[in-house]
C-alpha positions in Angstrom: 158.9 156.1 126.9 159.1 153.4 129.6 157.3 152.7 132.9 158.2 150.9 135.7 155.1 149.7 137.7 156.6 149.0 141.3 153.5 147.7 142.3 153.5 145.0 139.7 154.7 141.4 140.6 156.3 141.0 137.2 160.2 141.9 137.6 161.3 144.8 136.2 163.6 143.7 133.5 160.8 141.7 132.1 158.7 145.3 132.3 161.6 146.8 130.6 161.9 144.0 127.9 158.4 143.9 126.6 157.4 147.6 126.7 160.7 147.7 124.2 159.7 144.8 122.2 156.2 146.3 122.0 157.7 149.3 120.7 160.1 147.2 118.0 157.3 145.3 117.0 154.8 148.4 116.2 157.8 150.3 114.0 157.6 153.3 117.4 161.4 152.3 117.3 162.7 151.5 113.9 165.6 150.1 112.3 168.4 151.7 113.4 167.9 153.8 116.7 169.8 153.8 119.2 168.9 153.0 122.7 169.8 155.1 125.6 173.2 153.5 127.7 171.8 151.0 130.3 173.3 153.6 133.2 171.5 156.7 131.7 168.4 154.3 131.5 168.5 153.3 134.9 169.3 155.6 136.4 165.7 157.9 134.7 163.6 154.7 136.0 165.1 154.5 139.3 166.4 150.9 139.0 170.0 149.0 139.0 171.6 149.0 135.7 171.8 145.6 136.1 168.1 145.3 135.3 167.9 147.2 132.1 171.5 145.1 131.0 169.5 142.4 131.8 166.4 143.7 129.7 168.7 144.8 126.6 170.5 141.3 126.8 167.4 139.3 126.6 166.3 141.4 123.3 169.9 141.2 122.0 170.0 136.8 122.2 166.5 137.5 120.4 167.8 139.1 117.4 165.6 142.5 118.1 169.0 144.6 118.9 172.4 144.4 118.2 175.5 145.4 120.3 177.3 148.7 119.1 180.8 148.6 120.7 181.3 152.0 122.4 177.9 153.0 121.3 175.3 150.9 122.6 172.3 148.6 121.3 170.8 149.3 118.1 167.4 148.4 116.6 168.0 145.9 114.1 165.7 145.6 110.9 163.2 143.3 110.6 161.9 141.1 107.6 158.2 142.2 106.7 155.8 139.3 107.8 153.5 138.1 104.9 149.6 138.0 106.0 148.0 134.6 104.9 144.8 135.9 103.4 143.0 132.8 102.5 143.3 131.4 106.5 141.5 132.5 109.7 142.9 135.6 109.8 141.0 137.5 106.6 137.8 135.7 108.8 136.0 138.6 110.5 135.2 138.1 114.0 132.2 136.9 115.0 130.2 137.9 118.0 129.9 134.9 120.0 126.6 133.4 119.9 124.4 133.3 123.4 124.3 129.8 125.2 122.7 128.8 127.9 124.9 127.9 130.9 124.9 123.8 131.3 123.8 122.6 134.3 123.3 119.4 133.7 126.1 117.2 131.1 124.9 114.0 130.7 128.2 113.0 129.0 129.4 109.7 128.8 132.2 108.4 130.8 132.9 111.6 133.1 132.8 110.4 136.8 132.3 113.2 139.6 134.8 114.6 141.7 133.5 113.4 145.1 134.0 109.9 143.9 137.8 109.8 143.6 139.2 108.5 146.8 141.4 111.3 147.6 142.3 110.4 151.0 143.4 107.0 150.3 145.0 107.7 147.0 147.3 110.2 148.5 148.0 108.4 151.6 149.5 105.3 149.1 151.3 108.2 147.1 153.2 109.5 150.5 154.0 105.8 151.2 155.5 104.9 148.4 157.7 108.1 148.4 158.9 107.4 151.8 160.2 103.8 150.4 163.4 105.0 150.2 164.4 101.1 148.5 161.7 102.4 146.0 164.0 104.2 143.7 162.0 103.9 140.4 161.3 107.7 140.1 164.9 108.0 139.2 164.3 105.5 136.5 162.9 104.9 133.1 159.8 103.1 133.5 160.4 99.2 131.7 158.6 98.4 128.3 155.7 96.8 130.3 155.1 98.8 133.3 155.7 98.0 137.1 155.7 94.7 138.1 154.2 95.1 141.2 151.3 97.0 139.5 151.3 93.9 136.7 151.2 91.6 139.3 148.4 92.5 141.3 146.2 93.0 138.4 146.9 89.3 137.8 145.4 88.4 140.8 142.8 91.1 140.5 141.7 89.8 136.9 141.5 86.1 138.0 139.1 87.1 141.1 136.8 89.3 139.2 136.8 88.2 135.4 138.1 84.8 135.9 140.8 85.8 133.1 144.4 83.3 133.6 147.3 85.0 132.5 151.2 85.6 133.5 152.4 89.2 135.1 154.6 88.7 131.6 151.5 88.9 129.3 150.3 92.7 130.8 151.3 95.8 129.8 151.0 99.1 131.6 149.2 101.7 128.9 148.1 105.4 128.7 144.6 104.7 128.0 142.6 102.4 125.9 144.1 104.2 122.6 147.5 103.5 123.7 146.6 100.0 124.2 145.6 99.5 120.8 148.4 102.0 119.3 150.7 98.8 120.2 148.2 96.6 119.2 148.3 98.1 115.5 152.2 98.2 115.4 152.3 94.9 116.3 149.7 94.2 113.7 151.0 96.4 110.7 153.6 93.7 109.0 150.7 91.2 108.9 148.4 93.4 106.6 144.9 91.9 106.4 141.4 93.3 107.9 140.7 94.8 111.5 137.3 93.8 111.4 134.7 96.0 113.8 131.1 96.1 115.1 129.1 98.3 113.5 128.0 100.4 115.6 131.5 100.3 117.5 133.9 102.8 119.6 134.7 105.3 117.0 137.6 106.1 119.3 139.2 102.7 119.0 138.4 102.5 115.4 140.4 106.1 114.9 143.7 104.6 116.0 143.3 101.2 113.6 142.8 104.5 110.9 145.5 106.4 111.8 147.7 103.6 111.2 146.6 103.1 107.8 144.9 100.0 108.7 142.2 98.0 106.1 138.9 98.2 108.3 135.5 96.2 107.7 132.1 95.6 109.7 130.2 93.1 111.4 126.5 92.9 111.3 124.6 92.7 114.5 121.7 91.0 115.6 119.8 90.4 119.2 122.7 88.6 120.5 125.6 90.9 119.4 128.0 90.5 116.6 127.3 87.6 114.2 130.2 85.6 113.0 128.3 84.7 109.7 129.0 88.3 108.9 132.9 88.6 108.6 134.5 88.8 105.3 135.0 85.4 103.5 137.6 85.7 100.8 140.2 87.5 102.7 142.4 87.7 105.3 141.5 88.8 108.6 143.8 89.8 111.6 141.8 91.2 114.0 138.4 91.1 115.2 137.0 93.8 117.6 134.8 93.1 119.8 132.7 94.1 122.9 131.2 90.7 124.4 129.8 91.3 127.9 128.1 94.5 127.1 128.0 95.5 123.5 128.7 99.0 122.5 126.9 101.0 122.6 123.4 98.7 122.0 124.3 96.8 125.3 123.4 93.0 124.3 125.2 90.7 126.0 127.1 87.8 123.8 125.9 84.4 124.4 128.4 81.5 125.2 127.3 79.6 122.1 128.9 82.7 120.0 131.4 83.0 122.0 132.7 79.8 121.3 131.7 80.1 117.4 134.3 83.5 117.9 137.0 81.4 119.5 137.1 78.6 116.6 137.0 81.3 114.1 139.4 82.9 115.0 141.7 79.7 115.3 141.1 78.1 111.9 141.7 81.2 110.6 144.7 82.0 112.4 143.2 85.8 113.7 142.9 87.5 117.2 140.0 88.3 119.0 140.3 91.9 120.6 138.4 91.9 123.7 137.1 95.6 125.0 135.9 94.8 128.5 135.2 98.3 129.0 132.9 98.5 132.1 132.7 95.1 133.0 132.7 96.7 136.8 129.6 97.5 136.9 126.7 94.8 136.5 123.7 95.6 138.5 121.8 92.6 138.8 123.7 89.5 139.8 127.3 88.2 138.9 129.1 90.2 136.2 130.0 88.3 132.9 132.7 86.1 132.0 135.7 87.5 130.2 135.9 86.1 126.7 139.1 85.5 127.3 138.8 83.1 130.5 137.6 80.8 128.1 140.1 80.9 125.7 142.3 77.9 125.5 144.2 78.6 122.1 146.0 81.9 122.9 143.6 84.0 119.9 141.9 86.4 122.8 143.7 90.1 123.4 142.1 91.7 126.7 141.7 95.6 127.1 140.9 96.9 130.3 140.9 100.2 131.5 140.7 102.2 134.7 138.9 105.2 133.4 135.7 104.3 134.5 136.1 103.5 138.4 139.2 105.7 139.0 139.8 108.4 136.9 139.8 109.0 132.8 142.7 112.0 133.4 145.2 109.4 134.9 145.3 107.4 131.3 146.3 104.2 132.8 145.3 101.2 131.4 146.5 97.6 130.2 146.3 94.9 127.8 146.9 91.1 128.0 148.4 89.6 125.4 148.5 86.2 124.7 152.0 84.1 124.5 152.4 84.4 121.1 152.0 88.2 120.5 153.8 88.7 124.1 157.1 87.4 122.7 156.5 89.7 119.8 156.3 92.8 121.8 159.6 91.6 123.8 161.2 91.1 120.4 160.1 94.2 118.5 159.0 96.4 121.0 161.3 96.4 123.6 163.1 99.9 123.4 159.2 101.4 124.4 159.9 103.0 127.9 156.8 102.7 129.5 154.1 105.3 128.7 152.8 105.8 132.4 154.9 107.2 134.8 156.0 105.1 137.2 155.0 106.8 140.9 151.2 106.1 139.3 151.6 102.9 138.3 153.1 102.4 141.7 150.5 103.9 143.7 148.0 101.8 142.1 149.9 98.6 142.7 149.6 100.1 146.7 146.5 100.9 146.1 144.9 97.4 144.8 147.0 95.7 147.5 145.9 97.0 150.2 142.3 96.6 149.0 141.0 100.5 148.0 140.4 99.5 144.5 137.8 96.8 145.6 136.6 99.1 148.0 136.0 101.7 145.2 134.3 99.8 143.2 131.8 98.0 145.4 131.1 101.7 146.2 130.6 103.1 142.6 128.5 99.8 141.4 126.2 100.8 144.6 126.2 104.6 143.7 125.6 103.9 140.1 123.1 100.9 140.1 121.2 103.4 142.8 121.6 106.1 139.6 120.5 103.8 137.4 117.9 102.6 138.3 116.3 106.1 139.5 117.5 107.4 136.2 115.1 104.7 134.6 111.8 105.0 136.7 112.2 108.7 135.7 113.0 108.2 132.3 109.9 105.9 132.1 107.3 108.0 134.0 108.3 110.8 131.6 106.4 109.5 128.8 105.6 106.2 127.1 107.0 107.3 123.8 110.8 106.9 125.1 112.1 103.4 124.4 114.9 102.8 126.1 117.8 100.9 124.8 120.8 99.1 127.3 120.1 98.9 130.5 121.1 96.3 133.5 124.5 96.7 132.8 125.8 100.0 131.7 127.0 103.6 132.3 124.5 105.2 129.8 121.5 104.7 128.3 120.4 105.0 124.7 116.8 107.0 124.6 114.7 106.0 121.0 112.1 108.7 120.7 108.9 108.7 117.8 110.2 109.8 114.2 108.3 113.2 114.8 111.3 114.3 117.4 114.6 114.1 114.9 117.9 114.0 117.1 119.0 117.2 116.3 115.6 119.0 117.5 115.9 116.9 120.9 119.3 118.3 121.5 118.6 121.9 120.9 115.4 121.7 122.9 117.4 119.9 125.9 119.8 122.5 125.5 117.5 125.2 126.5 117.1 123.5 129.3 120.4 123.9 130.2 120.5 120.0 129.7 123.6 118.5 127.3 122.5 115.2 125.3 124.5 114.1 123.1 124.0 112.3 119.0 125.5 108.5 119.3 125.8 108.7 115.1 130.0 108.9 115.5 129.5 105.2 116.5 127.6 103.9 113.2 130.0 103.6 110.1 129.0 104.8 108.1 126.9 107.8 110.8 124.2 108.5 108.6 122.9 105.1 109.7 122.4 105.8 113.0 118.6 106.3 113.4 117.3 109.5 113.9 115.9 109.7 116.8 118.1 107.8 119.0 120.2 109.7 121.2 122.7 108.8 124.3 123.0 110.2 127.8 125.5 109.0 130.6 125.2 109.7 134.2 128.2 108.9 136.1 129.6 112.6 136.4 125.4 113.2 138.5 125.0 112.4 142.2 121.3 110.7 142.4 119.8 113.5 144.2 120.2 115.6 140.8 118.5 113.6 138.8 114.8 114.9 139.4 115.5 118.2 138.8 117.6 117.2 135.4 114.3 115.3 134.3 112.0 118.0 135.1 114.1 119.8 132.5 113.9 117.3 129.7 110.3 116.9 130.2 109.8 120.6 130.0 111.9 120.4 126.9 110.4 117.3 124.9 106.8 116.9 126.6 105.5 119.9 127.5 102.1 119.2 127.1 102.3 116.2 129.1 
């Protein structure tokens, strides 16, 4: 038997179709029958017979009927499915388990809502739609992205980072991992070691393993990575580094090792892969260098991303490759369309030009050094056991606690708190050397006048007899 809901928004051939698929699918109609003419049909559900044609046709193109002439539609047979009983399915259901609702996700690199410039952003959008000479919508995007967008990040790089390069060296990316997804195509003839910090982005280092890549570690020390520690009897391609605010530990890399980077990685004929990852934001006077405005030799590789002063769902972000490696991606990667559509990459190019983007982030460094630094006094008035780790010059903090308070303890207990904490371990290679009482907690996604109550929880949840 069929119903026709007319108060139902779903059309009434699709009504028609699945109440007969349901019924093919539990065996109610088997192999065989034969369905009622699409007039006689019709006309019993008060409907045109177009609809129920249009319902039998649909299950016909699927293979669940087949066309009689003179008669009709038949059920056709069906194979018997097999039922995997080693996979999920022989797994009995669970009842879910009881959480309590988060109010507070102190998770790195999420930025809240009111701080995307909505007004602005789509203002630049409607502009650049209403180009009409702007036809690049209609267009695949070029193996390096807009040139407009490439060319005001030139000028944007030298003002901020003091970094010299050509609009030719920058390319337009979806993300930091699509950055170095080129990077390790480029790299996979040459075959040596991707060398990391250890503890490093285990995002970045995911992408060198998904290629296959050979990875090893660098030691660090007070000052960041040490050059004494990279391998010495065998070939190295890349080094990955994090110079002007290592992470996650936060040191910032002296000139002097800088320079001992740069010279290794010249008489040794490797690249130096630069993650300036939230360069942005230093709170207390000038931000740092890039490593690679001091690179005269062509061995520095810059990654910059806008996913921490715009927004991490756009995945746009860039890398600037020196001369050398440029020509390489022209020669052997030139049939890439580019992986960012282009009405983004051309609102941003509107967007930096007509100064928003500085705008933006004078605004966030204010919001978050005003975080920050509340974040701190509260962190520190909690109790004197906390140590905290990176600060000055960062998004997140690290938070050391006593050996008596293991990581995994200081999770669950923030997490009745309806407070979310999270372990930094998938940053250490191997993770079982992270230390055990070290955990991490970001605070861009809060607004400052949050952060006492989220506090109050933690203290509640670590201290309570203090």
């Amino acid at each position: 038997m069929i119903c026709i809901d007319k108060r139902s928004k779903t059309p009434y051939y699709q009504q028609i179709y699945r109440q007969l698929l349901e019924q093919i699918l539990s065996g109610r109609l088997s192999a065989g029958h034969l369905l009622p003419g699409s007039r006689t049909l019709a006309a019993s559900l008060g409907v045109g017979r177009n609809t129920v044609d249009n319902a039998y046709s649909q299950l016909a193109t699927e293979g669940y009927l087949l066309p009689v002439p003179g008669r009709g539609y038949q059920v056709q047979a069906l194979p018997e499915l097999l039922l995997d009983r080693t996979g999920p399915s022989s797994v009995p259901n669970q009842p879910p388990a009881e959480v309590s609702p988060v109010l507070y996700d102190l998770f790195y690199g999420s930025l809240s809502n009111r701080d995307f410039p909505f007004s602005q952003w789509k203002k630049e959008m409607n502009a650049v739609l209403a180009q009409e000479s702007q036809r690049g919508i209609n267009d695949y995007p070029g193996h390096k992205g807009d040139l407009l967008l490439r060319e005001q990040l030139t000028d944007y790089l030298f003002e901020t980072r003091g970094i010299l390069c050509s609009p030719d060296q920058i390319v337009i990316t979806a993300g930091l991992q699509g950055s170095l997804d080129i990077l390790c195509k480029l790299f996979l003839p040459d075959g040596g070691l991707h060398v990391f910090e250890n503890p490093s982005y285990n995002k970045a280092r995911f992408i060198f393993q998904c290629h296959n890549l050979s990875l090893a570690y660098l030691t660090l020390d007070h000052a960041g990575a040490m050059p004494s520690s990279l391998p010495k009897d065998q070939k190295v391609t890349s080094i990955y580094l994090t110079p002007s605010h290592q992470f996650p530990l936060g040191m910032v890399m002296p000139i002097q090792r800088r320079y001992e980077f740069l010279n290794w990685a010249l008489e040794h004929d490797a690249y130096l892969i630069e993650d300036d990852y939230d360069s942005d934001y230093s709170y207390y006077g000038s931000p740092i260098p890039a490593l690679q405005s001091v690179d005269t030799n062509g061995r520095v590789i810059y990654l910059g991303s806008f996913s921490k002063s715009l927004s991490p769902s756009m995945r746009m972000a860039y890398l600037i490759l020196p001369p050398a490696l440029a020509h390489r991606y022209n020669t052997e990667l030139a049939a890439y369309n580019g992986m960012v559509p282009w009405l983004m990459q051309r609102t941003l190019a509107q967007f930096i030009a007509n100064g928003h983007y500085r705008r933006l982030v004078r605004r966030l460094r204010t919001k978050f050094k005003r975080t920050h630094d509340l974040l701190l006094k509260e962190l520190r008035q909690m109790s004197p056991e906390i140590r905290i780790v990176s600060q000055g010059h960062a998004l997140k903090f690290l938070l050391a606690f006593p050996d008596s308070m293991p990581r995994e303890w200081l999770i669950a207990r923030a997490l009745e708190q309806s407070v979310r904490v999270y372990s930094p371990e998938r940053f250490w290679q191997p993770p079982e050397d992270c230390p055990p009482t070290l955990i991490q907690i970001g605070f861009t996604a809060m607004e400052p006048e949050d952060i006492p109550l989220c506090i109050q929880r933690l203290k509640a949840a670590w201290f309570p007899e203090q």
